[in-house]
PDB file of N, CA, C and O in Angstrom:
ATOM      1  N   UNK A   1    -126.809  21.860   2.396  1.00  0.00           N
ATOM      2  CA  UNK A   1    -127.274  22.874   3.332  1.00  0.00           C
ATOM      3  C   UNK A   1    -126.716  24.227   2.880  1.00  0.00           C
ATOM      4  O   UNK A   1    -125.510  24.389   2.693  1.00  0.00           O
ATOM      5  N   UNK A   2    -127.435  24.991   2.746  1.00  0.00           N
ATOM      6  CA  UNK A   2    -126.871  26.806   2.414  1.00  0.00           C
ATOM      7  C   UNK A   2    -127.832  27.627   3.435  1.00  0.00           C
ATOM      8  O   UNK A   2    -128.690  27.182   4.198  1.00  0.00           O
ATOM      9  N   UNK A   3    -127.423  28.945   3.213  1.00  0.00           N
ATOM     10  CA  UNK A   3    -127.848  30.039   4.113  1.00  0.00           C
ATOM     11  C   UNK A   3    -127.450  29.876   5.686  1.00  0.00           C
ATOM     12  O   UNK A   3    -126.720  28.967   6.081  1.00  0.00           O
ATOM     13  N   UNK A   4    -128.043  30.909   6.570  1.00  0.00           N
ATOM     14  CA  UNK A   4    -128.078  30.722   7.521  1.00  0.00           C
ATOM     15  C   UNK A   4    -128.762  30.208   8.429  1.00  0.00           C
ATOM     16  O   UNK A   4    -129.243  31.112   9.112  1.00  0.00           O
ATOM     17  N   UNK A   5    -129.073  29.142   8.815  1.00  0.00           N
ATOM     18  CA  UNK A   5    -129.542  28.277   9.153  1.00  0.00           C
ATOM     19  C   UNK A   5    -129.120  27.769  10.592  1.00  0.00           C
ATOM     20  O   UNK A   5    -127.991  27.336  10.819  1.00  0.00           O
ATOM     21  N   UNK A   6    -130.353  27.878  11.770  1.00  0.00           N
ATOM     22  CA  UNK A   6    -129.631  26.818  13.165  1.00  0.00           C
ATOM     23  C   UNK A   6    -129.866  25.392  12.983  1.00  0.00           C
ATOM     24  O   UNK A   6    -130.923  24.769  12.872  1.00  0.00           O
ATOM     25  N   UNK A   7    -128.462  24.951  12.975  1.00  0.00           N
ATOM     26  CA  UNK A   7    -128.082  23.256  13.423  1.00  0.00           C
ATOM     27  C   UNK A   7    -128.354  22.692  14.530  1.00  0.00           C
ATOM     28  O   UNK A   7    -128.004  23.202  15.594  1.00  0.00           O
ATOM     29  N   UNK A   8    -128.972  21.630  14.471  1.00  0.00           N
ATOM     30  CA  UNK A   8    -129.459  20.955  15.385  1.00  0.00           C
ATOM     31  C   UNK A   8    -128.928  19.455  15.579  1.00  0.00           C
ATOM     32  O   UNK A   8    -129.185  18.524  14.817  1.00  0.00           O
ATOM     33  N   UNK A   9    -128.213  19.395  16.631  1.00  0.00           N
ATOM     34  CA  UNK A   9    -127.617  17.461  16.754  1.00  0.00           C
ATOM     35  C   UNK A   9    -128.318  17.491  18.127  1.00  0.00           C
ATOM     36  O   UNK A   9    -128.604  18.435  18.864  1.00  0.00           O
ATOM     37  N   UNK A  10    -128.475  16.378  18.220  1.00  0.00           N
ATOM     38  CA  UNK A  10    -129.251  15.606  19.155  1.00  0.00           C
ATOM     39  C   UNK A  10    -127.952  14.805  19.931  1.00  0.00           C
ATOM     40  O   UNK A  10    -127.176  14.383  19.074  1.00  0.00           O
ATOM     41  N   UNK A  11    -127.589  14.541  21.067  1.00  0.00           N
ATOM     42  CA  UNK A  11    -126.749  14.292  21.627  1.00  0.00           C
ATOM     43  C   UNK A  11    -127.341  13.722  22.993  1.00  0.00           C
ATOM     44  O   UNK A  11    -127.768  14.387  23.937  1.00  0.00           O
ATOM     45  N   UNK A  12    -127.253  12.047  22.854  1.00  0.00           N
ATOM     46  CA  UNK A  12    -127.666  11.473  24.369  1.00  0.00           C
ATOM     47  C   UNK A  12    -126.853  11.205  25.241  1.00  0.00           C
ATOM     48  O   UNK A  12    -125.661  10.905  25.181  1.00  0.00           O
ATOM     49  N   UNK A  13    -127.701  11.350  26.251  1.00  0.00           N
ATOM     50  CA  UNK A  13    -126.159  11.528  27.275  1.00  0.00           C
ATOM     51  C   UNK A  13    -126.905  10.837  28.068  1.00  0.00           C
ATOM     52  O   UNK A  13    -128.077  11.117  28.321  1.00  0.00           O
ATOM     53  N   UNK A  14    -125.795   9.137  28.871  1.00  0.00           N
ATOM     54  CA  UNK A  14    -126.669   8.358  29.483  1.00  0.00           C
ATOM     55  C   UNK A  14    -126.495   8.695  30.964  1.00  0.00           C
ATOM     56  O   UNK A  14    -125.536   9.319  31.418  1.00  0.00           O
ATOM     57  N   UNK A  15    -127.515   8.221  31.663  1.00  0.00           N
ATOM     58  CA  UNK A  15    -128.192   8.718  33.118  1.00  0.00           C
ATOM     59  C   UNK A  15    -127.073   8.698  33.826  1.00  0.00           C
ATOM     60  O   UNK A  15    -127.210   9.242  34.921  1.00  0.00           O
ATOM     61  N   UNK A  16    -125.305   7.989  33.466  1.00  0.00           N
ATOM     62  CA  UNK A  16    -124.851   8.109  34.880  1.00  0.00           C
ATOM     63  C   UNK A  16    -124.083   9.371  34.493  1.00  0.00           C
ATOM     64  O   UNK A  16    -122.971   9.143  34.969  1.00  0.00           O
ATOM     65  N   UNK A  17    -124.016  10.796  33.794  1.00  0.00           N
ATOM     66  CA  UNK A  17    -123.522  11.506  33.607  1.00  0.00           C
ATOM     67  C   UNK A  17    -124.477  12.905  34.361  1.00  0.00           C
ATOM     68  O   UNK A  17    -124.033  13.922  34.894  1.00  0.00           O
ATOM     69  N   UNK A  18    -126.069  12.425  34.127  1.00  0.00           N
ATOM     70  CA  UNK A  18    -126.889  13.159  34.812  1.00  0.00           C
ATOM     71  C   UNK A  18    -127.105  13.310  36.397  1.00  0.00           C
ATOM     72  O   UNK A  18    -127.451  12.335  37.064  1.00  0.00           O
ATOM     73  N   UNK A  19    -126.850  14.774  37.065  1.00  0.00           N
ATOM     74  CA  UNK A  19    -126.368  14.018  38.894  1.00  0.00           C
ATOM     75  C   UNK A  19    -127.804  16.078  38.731  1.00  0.00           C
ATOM     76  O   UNK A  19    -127.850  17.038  37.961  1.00  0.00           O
ATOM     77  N   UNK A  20    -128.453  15.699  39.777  1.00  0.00           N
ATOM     78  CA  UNK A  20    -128.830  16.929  40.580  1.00  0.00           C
ATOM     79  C   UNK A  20    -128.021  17.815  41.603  1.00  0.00           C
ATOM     80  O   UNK A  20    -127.451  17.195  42.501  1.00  0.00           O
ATOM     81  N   UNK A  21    -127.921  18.958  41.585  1.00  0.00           N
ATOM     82  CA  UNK A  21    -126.527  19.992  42.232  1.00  0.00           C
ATOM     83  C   UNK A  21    -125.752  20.742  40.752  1.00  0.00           C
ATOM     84  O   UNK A  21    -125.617  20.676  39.531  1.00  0.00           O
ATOM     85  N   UNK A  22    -125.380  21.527  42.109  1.00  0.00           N
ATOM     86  CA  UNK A  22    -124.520  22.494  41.172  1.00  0.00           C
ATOM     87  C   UNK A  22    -123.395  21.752  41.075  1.00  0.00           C
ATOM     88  O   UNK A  22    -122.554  22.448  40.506  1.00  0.00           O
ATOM     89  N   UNK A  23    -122.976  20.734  41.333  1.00  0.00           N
ATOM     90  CA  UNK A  23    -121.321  19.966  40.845  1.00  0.00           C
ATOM     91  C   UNK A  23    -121.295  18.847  40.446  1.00  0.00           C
ATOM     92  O   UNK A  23    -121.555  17.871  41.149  1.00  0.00           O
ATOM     93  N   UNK A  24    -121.008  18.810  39.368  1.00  0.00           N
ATOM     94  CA  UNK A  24    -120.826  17.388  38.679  1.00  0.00           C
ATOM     95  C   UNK A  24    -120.463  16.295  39.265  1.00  0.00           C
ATOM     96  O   UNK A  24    -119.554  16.547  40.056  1.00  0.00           O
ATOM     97  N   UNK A  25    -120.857  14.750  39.246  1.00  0.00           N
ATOM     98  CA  UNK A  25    -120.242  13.739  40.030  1.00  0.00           C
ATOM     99  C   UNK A  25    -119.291  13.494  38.872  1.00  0.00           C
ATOM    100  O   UNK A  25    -118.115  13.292  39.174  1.00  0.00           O
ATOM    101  N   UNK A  26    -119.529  13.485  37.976  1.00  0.00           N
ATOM    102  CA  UNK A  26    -119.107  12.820  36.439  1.00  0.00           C
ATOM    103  C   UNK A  26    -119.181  13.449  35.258  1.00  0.00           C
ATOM    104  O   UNK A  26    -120.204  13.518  34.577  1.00  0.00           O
ATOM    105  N   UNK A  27    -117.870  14.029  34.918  1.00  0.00           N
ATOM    106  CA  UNK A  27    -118.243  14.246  33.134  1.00  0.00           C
ATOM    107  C   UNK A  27    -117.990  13.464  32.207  1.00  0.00           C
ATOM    108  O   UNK A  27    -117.281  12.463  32.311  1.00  0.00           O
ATOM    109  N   UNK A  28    -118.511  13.823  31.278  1.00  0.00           N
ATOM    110  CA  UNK A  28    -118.641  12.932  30.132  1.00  0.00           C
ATOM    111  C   UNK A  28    -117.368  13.956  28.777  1.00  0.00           C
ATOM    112  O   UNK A  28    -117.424  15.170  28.582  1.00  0.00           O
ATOM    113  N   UNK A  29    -116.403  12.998  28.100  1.00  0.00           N
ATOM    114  CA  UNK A  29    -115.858  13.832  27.507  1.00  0.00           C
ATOM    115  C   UNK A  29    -116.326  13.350  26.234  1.00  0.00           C
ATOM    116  O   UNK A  29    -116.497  12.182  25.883  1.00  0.00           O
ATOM    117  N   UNK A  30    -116.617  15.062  25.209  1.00  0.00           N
ATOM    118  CA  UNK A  30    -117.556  14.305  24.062  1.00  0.00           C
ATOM    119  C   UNK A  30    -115.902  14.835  22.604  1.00  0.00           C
ATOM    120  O   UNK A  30    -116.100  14.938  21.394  1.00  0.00           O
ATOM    121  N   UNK A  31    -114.991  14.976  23.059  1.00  0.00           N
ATOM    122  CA  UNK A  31    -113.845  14.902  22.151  1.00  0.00           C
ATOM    123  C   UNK A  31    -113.742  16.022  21.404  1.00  0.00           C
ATOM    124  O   UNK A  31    -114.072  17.027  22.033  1.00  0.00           O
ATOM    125  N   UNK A  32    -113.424  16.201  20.355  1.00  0.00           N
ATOM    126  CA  UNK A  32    -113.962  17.835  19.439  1.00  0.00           C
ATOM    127  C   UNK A  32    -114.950  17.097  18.217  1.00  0.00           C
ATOM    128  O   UNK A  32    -114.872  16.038  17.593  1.00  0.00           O
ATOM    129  N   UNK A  33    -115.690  17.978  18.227  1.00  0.00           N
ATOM    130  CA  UNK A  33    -116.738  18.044  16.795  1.00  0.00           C
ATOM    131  C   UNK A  33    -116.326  18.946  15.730  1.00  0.00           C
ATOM    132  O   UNK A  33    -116.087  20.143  15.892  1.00  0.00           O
ATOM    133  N   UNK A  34    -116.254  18.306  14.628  1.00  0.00           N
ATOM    134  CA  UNK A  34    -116.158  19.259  13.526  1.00  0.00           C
ATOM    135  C   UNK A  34    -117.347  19.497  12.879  1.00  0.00           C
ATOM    136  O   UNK A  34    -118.086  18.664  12.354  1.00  0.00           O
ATOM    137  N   UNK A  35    -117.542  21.195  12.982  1.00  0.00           N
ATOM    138  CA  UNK A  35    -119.099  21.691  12.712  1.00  0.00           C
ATOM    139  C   UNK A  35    -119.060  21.899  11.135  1.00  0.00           C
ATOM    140  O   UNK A  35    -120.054  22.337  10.555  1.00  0.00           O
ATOM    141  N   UNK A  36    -117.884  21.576  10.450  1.00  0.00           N
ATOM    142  CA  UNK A  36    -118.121  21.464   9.050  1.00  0.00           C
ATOM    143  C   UNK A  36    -118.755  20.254   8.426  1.00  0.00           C
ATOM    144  O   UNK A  36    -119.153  20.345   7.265  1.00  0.00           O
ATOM    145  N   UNK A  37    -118.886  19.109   9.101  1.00  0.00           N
ATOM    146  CA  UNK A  37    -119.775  18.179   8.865  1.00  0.00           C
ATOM    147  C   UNK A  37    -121.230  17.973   8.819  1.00  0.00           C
ATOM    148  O   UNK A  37    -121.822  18.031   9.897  1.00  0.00           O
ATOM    149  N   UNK A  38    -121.710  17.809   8.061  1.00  0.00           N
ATOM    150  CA  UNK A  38    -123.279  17.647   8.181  1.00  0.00           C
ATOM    151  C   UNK A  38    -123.762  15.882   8.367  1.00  0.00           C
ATOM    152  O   UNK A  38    -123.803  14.979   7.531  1.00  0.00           O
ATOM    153  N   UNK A  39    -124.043  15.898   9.661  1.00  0.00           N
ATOM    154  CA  UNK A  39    -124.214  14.637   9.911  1.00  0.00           C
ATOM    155  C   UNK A  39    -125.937  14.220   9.410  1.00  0.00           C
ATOM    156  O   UNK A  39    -126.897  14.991   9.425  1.00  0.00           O
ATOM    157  N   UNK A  40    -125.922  12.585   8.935  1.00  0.00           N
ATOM    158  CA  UNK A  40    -126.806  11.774   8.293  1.00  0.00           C
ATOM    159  C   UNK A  40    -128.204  12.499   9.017  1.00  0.00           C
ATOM    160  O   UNK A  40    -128.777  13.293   8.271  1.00  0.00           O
ATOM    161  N   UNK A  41    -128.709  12.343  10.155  1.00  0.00           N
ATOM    162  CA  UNK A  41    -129.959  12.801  11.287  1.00  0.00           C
ATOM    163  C   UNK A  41    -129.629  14.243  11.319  1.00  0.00           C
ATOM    164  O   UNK A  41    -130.484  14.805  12.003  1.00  0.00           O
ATOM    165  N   UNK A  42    -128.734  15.096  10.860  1.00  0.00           N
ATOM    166  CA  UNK A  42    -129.160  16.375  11.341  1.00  0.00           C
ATOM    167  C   UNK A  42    -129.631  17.320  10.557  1.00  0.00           C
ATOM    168  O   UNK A  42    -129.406  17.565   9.372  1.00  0.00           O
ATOM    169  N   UNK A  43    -130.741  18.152  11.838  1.00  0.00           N
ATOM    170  CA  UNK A  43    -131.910  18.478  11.469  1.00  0.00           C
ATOM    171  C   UNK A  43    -131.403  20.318  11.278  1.00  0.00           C
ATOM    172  O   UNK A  43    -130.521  20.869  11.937  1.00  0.00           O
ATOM    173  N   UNK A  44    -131.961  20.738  10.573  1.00  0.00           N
ATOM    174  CA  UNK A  44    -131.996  21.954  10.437  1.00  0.00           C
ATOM    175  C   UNK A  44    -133.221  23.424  10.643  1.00  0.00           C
ATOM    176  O   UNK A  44    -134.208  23.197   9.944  1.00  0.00           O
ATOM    177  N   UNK A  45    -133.281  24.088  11.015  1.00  0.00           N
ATOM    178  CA  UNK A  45    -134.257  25.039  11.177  1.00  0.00           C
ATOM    179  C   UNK A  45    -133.780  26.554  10.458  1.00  0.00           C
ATOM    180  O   UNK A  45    -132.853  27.298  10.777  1.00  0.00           O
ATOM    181  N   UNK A  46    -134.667  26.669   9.508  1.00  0.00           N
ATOM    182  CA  UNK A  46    -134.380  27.939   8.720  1.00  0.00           C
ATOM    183  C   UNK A  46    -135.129  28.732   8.674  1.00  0.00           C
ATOM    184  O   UNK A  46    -136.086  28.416   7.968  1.00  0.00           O
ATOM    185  N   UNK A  47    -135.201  29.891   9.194  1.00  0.00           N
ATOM    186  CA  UNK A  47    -136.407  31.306   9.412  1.00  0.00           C
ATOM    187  C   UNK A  47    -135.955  32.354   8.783  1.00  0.00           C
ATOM    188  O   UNK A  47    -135.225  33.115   9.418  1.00  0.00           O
ATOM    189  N   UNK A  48    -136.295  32.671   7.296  1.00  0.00           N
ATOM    190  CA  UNK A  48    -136.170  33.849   6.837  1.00  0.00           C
ATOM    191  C   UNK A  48    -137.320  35.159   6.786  1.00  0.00           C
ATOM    192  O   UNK A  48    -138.545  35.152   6.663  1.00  0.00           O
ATOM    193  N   UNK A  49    -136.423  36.159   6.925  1.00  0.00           N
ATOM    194  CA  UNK A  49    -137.609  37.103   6.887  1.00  0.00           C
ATOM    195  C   UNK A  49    -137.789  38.203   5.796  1.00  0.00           C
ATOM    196  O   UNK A  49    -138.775  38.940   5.819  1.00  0.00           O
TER     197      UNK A  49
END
């Protein structure tokens, strides 16, 4: 991957984390990501002008 480019991960998040309202019933902790990795599925979008 080079240039500047938006990264795209796809991240599922299962239904009992999803609640309607402004306050969470439940979070989900997703740990730290290291954005120096280029993971196997991720997709990239590159728009030069």
């Amino acid at each position: 991957m080079c240039g500047p480019c938006q990264r795209e991960w796809i991240i599922r998040i299962p239904d009992r984390y999803v609640s309607n309202g402004a306050v969470a019933r439940k979070t989900m902790e997703l740990g730290e990501m290291n954005l120096e990795v280029e993971l196997e599925d991720e997709d990239q979008e590159c728009i030069h002008h």
